[in-house]
C-alpha positions in Angstrom: 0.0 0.0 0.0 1.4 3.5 -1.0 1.7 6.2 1.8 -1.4 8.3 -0.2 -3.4 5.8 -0.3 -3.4 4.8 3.1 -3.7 8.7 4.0 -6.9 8.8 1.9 -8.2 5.9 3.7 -7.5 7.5 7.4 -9.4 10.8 6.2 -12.1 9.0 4.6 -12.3 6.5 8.0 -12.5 10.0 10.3 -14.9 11.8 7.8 -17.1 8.6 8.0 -16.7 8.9 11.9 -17.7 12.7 12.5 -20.7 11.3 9.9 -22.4 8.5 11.5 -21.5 10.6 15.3 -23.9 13.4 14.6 -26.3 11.7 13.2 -26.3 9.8 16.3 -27.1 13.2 18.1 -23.8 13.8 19.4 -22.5 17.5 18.5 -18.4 16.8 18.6 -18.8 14.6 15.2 -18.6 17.9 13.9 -15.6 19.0 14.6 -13.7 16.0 13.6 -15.9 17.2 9.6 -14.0 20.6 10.0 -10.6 19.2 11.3 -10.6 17.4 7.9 -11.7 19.4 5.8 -9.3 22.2 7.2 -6.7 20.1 7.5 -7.6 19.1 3.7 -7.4 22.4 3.1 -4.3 23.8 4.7 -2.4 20.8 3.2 -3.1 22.0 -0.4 -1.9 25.6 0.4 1.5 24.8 2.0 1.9 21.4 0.3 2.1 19.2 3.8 0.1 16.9 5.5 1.5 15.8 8.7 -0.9 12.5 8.5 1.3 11.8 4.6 4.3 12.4 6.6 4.1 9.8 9.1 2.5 7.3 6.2 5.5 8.0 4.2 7.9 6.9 6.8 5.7 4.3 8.1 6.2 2.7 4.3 8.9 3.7 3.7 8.5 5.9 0.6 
């Protein structure tokens, strides 16, 4: 498994998360959404994901 694919599949994993958490009623799922999606966000400005980081070493890439 590549280190990006594995960092897609820990954002989709939280996103999913946050998801079925508020729909259960509980308010905090939310911020989990907006860590994402900031974090999402933040990493195509500057170019760095601390999440790809760590994959990359973890693999080895």
């Amino acid at each position: 498994m590549k280190a990006l694919r594995a960092q897609r599949i820990l954002m989709g994993l939280i996103l999913l998360v946050g998801l079925l958490l508020m729909r259960s009623g509980r308010s905090w799922g939310e911020y989990l959404l907006w860590f994402v999606a900031l974090m999402s966000l933040l990493a195509g400005i500057i170019n760095f994901c601390p999440s790809e980081w760590f994959f990359r070493k973890l693999f080895k890439e």
